[in-house]
Phi, psi and omega in degrees: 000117174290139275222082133036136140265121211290308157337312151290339179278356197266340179273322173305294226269328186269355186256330189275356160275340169258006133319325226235008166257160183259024162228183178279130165248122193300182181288318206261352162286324174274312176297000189246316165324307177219055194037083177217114167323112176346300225269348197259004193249346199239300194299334172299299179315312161315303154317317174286326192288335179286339201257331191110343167298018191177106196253154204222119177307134200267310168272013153264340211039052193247159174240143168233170192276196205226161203293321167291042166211328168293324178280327182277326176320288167358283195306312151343287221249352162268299177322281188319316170300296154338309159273006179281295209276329142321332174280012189241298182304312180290312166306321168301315155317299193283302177299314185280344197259320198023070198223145147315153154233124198255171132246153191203122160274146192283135192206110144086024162099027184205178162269139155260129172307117170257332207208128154244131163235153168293168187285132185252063169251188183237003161291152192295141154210166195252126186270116230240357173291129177115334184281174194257155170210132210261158185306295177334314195231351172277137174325307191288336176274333180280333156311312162301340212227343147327295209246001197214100168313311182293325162290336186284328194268359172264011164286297177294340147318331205285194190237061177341083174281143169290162163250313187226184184267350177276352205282130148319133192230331193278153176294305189311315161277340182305295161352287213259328144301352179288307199301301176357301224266296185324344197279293180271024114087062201137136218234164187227140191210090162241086188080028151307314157280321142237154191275156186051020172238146187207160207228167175183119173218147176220188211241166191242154211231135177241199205295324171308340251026040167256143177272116181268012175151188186188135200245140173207174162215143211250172159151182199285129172311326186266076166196298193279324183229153188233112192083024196051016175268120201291150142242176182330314189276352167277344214257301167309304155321303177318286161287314151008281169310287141076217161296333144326282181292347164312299186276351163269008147294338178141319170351297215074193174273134159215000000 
């Protein structure tokens, strides 16, 4: 059985006792709370502080936690909200399209899968939640990286590989399809990431108006496009879906 690191669990344990009091605590409240020598309590405390988990009153010198443990708590807690208020609009999606449908938030230079729903077929399929998908040439990363500053500089940081002979690699043109999908208020991936496979997605807005994710639907070209063209009425579905789910975050029309 592999073995606890006992340091990290003593930072766990110092962050959910100032969790879990309503005032600021000193070095000798917390080291005596959860038997721990001062010096080995303060090189712990230190660490949190450095890291942002944790912040030290300047004229008390008592600590409370810190603003990097509310963003990531935040964040969280956005994700989840995020796939609560999605889940009625994505089934509906998945049934009028009859198509998968994914949703993904930007996570580590790629999409993270938060919510899949199936192809509402009798077909075998694989459940896709958690998994990553990069920014460049997928609908749902080009929606993101459209529409999310932060996704746009880690698209252009990342190392744009082709997937196929269709994916765009160059900044100039990568540019020049984010402002598109911006124009058309929706991004398109038809085999640019597998060959005979094609996608739409457009982004979802939350009550700040920040974008906070992007809804799409995947499946076989000859099913999602006509004429070598996605079509309209998936296209429309889509943002719908959406637009939907934008307002019951808060979003409004967009």
């Amino acid at each position: 059985m592999a073995r606890n690191i006992q340091s990290l669990e003593r930072a766990a344990a110092m962050l959910r006792l100032l969790a879990g009091g309503e005032r600021r605590l000193g070095l000798s409240d917390i080291a005596s709370s959860l038997g721990l020598a001062k010096g080995t309590a303060h090189g712990i405390l230190r660490t949190l502080q450095q890291e942002g988990f944790v912040e030290q009153d300047d004229a008390s010198g008592r600590y409370q936690l810190g603003a990097e443990l509310l963003r990531l708590g935040t964040t969280y807690l956005d994700v989840h909200e995020l796939r609560a208020r999605a889940l009625v609009w994505t089934d509906d999606l998945a049934r009028s399209s009859g198509e998968s449908v994914y949703l993904g938030v930007l996570h580590q230079q790629g999409v993270l899968i938060v919510h899949h729903v199936f192809r509402p077929d009798d077909s075998r399929q694989v459940l896709e939640i958690g998994a990553m998908q990069p920014l460049h040439s997928t609908a749902l990363g080009k929606v993101l990286s459209a529409y999310d500053p932060v996704a746009h500089s880690e698209a252009l940081e990342a190392d744009r590989k082709p997937f196929t002979d269709r994916t765009v690699c160059g900044p100039e043109e990568f540019e020049h399809l984010l402002d598109l999908t911006r124009a058309r208020g929706y991004a398109a991936d038809v085999e640019e990431t597998w060959v005979g496979v094609a996608s739409v997605a457009a982004p979802i807005h939350d009550r700040r108006r920040m974008p906070v994710g992007s809804v799409g639907i995947t499946g076989a070209v000859e099913r999602l496009c006509r004429d070598g063209e996605l079509r309209p009425e998936l296209i429309a579905a889509v943002r719908d879906c959406a637009r939907a789910v934008s307002r019951d975050l808060g979003g409004g029309r967009f």
